[in-house]
Every structure is written in C-alpha cells, then in structure tokens.
C-alpha positions as CSV (number, residue, x, y, z in Angstrom):
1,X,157.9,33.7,-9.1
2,X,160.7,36.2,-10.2
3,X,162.1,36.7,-13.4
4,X,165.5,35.4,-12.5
5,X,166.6,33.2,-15.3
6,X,167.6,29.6,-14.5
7,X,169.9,28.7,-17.1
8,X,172.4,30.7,-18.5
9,X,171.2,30.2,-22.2
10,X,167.8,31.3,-21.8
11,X,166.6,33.5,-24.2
12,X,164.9,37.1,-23.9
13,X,161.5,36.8,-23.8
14,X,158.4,39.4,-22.8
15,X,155.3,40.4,-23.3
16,X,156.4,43.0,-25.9
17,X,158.1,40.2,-28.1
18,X,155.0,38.1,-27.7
19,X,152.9,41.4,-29.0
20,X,155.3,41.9,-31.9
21,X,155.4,38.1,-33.1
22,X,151.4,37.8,-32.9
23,X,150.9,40.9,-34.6
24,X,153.3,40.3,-37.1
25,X,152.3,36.5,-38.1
26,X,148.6,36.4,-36.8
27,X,147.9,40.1,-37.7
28,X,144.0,39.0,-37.0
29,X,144.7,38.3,-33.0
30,X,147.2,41.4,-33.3
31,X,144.9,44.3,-31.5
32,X,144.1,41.1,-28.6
33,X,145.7,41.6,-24.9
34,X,149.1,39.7,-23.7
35,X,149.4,39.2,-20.2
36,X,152.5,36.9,-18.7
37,X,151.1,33.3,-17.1
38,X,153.2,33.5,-13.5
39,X,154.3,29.5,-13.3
40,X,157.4,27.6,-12.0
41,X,157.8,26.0,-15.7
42,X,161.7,26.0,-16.6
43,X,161.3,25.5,-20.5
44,X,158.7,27.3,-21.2
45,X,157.3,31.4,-21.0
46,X,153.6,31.4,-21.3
47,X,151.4,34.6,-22.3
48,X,147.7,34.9,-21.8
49,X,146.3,35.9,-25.7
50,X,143.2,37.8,-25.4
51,X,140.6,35.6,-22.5
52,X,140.8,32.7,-25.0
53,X,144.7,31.4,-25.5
54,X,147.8,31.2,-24.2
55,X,150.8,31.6,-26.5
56,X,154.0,28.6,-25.5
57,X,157.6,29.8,-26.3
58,X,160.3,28.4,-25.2
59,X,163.0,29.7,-23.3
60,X,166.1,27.5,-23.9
61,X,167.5,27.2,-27.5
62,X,167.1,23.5,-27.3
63,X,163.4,23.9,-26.9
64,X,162.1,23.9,-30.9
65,X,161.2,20.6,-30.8
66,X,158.8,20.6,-28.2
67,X,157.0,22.9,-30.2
68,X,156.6,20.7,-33.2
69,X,156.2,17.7,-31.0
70,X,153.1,19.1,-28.9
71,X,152.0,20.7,-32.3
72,X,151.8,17.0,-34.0
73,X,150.8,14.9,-31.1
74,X,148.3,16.5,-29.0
75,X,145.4,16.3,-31.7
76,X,146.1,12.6,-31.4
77,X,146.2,12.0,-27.9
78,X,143.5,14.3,-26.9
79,X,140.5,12.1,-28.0
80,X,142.1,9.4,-26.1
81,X,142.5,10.9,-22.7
82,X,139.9,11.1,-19.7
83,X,141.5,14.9,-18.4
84,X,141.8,17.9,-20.8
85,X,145.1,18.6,-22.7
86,X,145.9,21.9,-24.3
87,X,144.7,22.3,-28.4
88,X,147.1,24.0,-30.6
89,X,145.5,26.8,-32.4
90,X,148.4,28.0,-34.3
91,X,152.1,27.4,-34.7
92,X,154.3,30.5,-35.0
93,X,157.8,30.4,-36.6
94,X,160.8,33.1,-35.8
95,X,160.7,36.1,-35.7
96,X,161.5,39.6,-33.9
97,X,164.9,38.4,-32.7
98,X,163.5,35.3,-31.4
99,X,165.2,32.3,-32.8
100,X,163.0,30.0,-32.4
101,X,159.3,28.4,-33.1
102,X,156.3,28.8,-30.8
103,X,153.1,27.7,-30.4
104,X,149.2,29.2,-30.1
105,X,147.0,26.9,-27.8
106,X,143.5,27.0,-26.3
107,X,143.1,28.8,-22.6
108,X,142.1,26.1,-20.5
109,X,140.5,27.5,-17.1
110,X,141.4,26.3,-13.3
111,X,144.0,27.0,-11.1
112,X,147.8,24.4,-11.1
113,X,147.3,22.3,-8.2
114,X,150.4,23.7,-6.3
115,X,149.1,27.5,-6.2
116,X,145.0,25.8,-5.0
117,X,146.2,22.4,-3.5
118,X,143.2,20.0,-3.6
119,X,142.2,18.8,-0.7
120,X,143.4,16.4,1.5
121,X,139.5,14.3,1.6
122,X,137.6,13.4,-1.5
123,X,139.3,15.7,-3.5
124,X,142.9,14.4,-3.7
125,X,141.2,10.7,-3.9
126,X,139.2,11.7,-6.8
127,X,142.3,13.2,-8.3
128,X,144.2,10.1,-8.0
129,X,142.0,8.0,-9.6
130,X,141.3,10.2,-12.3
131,X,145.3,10.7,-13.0
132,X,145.8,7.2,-12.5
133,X,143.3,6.5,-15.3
134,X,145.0,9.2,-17.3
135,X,148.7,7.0,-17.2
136,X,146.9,4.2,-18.3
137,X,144.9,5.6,-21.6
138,X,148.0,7.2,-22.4
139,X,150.3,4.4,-22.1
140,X,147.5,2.5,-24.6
141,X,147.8,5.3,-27.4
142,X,149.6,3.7,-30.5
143,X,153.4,5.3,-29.4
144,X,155.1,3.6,-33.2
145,X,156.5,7.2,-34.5
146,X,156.9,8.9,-31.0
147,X,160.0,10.0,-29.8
148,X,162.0,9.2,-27.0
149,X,160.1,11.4,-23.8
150,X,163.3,12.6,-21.8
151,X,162.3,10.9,-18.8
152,X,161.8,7.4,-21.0
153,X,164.8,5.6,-20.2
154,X,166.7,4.1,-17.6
155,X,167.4,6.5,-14.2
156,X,170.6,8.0,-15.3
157,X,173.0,10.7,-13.9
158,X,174.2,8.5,-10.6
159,X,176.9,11.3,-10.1
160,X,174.3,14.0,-9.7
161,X,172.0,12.6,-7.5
162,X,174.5,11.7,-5.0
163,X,175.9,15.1,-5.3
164,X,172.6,16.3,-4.9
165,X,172.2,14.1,-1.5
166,X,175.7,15.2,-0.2
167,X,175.1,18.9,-0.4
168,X,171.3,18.7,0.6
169,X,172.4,16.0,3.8
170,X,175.7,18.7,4.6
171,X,172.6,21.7,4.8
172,X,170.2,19.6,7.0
173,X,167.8,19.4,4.2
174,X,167.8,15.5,3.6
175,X,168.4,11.8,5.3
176,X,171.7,11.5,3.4
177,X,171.8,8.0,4.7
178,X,167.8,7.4,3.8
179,X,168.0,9.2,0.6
180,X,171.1,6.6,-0.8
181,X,169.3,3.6,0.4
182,X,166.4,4.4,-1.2
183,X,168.3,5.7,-4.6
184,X,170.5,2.7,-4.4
185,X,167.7,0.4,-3.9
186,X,165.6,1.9,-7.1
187,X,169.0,1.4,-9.2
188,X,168.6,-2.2,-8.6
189,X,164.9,-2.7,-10.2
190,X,164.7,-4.6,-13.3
191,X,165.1,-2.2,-16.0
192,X,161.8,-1.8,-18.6
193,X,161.9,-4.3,-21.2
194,X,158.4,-3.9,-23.1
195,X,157.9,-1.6,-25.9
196,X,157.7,2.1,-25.7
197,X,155.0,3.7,-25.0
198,X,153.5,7.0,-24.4
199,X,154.1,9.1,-21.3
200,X,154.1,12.9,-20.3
201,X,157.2,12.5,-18.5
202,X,156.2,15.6,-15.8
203,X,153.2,15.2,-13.5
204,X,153.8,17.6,-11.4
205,X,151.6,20.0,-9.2
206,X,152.1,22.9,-11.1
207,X,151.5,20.9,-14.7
208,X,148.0,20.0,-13.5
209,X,144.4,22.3,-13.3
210,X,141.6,21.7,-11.5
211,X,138.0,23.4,-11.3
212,X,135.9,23.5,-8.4
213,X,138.2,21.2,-6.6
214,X,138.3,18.6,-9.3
215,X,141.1,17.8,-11.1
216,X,140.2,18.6,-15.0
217,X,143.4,19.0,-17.1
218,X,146.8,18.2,-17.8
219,X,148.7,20.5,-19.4
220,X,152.5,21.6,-20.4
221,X,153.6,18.4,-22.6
222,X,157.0,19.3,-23.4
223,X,158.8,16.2,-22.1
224,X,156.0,14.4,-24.2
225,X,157.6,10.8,-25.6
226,X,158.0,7.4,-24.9
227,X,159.7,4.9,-23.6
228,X,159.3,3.6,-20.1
229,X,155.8,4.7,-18.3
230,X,157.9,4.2,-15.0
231,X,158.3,8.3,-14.7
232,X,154.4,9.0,-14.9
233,X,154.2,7.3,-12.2
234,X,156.6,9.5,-9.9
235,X,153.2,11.5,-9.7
236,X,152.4,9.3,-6.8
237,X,154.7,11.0,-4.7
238,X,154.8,14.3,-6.1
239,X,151.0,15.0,-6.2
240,X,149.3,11.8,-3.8
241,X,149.9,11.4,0.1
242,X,150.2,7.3,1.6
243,X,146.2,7.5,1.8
244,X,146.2,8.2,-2.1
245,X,148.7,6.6,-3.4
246,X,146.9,3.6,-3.6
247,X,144.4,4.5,-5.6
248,X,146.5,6.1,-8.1
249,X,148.5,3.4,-8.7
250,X,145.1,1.1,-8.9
251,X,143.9,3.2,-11.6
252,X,147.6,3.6,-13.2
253,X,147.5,-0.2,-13.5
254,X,151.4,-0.8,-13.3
255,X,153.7,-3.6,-11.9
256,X,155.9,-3.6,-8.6
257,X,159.2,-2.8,-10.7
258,X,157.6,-0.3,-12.7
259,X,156.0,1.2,-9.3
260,X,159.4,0.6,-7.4
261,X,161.4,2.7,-11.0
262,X,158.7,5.2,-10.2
263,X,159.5,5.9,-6.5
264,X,163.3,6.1,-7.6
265,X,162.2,8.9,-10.5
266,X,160.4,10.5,-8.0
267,X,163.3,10.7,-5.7
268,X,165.6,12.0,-8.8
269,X,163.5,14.5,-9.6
270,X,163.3,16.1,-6.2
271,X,166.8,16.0,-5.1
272,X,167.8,17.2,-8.0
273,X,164.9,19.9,-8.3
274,X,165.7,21.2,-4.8
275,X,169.5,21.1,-5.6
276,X,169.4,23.2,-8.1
277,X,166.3,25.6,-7.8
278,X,166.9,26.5,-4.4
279,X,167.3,30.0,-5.2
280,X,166.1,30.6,-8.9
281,X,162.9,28.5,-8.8
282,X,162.0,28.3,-5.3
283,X,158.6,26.9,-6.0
284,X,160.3,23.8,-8.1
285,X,162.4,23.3,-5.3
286,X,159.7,22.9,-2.8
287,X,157.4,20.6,-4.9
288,X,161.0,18.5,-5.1
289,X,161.4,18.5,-1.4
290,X,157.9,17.2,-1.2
291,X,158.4,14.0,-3.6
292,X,161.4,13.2,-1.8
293,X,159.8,13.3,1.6
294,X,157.5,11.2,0.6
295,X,159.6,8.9,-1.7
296,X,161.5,8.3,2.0
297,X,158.3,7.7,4.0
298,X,156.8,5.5,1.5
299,X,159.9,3.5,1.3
300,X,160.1,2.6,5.2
C-alpha cells in the first residue's frame, strides 16, 4: 500500500501525530516506539505502540463513533466469541490538531489472511468452520442497545452497483450480463424480518489473522452493529472457495434467504470495491474482484 488518500476528507495522520498524542495523554507509554501498520483498511490508520499495542484512529471525520462503539462493545463480545478480537487498552480524546477520538488496543500477532493466504487444504476448511462458528456466537450475543452495523439493513444503493457493472463490463473486467442477473436476483430475496442482531459487518481477508496457518482472530470492528446477519455471511465468497463454502455456512447456521442476501452483499461489496479502489486501494479492489468472481460462479 501507498499513502494516497481515498477520500477527499481524510484527515492528516502520521507517525509523528501518533507520537505527540501518546506522549501527551499517556505520558507513561510516551518514550515507547510508533511504527505505521501497512493495511488496505479505508477508515482507519493503525500504528504499532511499542511490541505490545496498536493505536486505531480514524481517518474520516465521520469516524468518532467507531471509536466509542469498539471501546464499549468489544469487552462484551469478547468472552463470547471462539476467535480473538482486539482489547481496548485506552481511549484517547483530541488532540495535536487531530479532531477526533482514538483508541489504544492490545497487539494481537499473525499475519491478515490476504498478505499469507491460508491454504487451499485443511487450512481454509478449518478456517471456515471456525468463522462460521464465529457468525453464529456473535449473532447469539444480547444485540438490545447496539446500533445499527452499516451493512445491517436491506442491500441499498441500486444506482451504484449498476454503475459499478456498466463501467467494470465497458473495461472487460466483469460479466455485465452475469453480474445484473445475479444482483437482480439477490434484490428479490425476502428481506430480514427477525430482530437485530449482532454482526461485524466486514469479513474480509485483510480483517482476519491467522498463526501457523490457523485462523486465530478477527479484528478491525468498525462496521460493528446490528441488524441483518445476512452481510457476515458475504465472507463465504470473499474468504471460502465452492469446496469451503459449505462448511462455512454449516457452521454459520443460516437460512437459504439469508445465504441467497449474503451472496448479493458479497457481490455489492466487490463491484463496488473494485469500482472505486482501482487506483487508490489496489489491494481492496482485488479482494472485491475475487467475491464477485465467486459470487458469479457460485450462482451458476
């Protein structure tokens, strides 16, 4: 990754703001190293804090209440879940010309499973049943004083994705044809009618460690929220292959429309990922290109 900025808004941050706001509001970390986490995250900057922590800040101005979200939920959830999550340490507040609140988590180790892909064997199948399972605890968590996630409702932005599929079919990229059938076909699912509940509303590759060729964490909960657990579930084609898939959504324990909204999330957020990250997040794009792919095959 470069340091091109994606949006237009995104604030100014580096590792000599992260040095000044530490030192400044956690004087007792202050003399610790900062190094910048390389990662294809589009909300979020992330700086290594000593060998220990990793300090979150986001990048758009809109992003404050991820901060408070992941600072009041993730003590919750954690004990709940059968993968890792990131544990706040510390909450900062604004400071040094930044404008906004930030947050002070343990360093979990691995690598993101898009830089070290699992393997294609045992690997990826263990990985899908153990993310599967991770979908369903979550979805059982008490959600009564969560907010909305902002993948929790109904697919949305129709005008977008078919933009998305005009430009991408024009450049050769995409099934134009394919890619409307498929979108067309998800639009027609029953919409979710149960309660909300909990979902982390962005499985990707890049959002999820492993050790030793096991998957062990989940980490960067900023679209954190509930609502419908239908976009958890786009992980099937983001992450799994048609061997895989299976057991994923086995373990995931979910329904043929909530499985059938998932495959249509899947395909929103990779049209529109490779639409618009093409050049500023080239990495994005290609995990996009991938769901879609497999969104298509699946669906024949």
């Amino acid at each position: 990754m470069t340091d091109v900025k994606m949006h237009p808004d995104e604030l100014d941050i580096d590792a000599a703001l992260v040095r000044r706001l530490v030192g400044e509001q956690f004087p007792g970390w202050g003399g610790l190293s900062v190094t910048r986490v390389v990662s294809a995250g589009t909300d979020n900057a992330m700086y290594r804090l000593g060998e220990d922590m990793v300090v979150r800040l986001p990048r758009l101005p809109g992003g404050a209440g991820q901060v408070e979200k992941e600072q009041r939920w993730l003590p919750v959830l954690a004990p709940r879940l059968p993968l890792a999550v990131p544990v706040p340490l510390a909450a900062g507040a604004p400071g040094q010309g930044y404008p906004l609140p930030w947050g002070v988590f343990r360093w979990l180790d691995g690598s993101n499973v898009y830089d070290q892909p699992l393997g294609g064997g045992a690997e990826l199948a263990y990985a899908a049943s153990r993310l599967g399972r991770f979908v369903a605890a979550l979805r059982e968590v008490d959600a009564v004083g969560g907010s909305p996630s902002w993948r929790g409702g109904p697919l949305a932005d129709d005008r977008q994705v078919r933009t998305a599929i005009r430009d991408l079919g024009a450049a050769g990229i995409v099934d134009a044809g394919a890619a409307t059938a498929v979108w067309e076909d998800a639009l027609r699912v029953p919409r979710w009618t149960g309660e909300p509940v909990w979902l982390h509303g962005d499985l990707l590759p890049g959002n999820l460690l492993a050790q030793d060729g096991r998957l062990s964490a989940v980490i960067d909960f900023g679209g954190l929220g509930t609502g419908d657990p239908a976009a958890d579930v786009l992980a099937a084609w983001a992450v799994f292959d048609g061997r895989t898939r299976p057991l994923f959504r086995e373990a995931a324990g979910v329904d043929d429309a909530t499985w059938a909204r998932g495959r249509g999330w899947a395909l929103y957020f990779g049209l529109t990922a490779e639409h618009h990250y093409r050049v500023t997040n080239p990495v994005l794009a290609a995990v996009g290109h991938r769901a879609v792919a497999e969104a298509l095959a699946d669906a024949e």
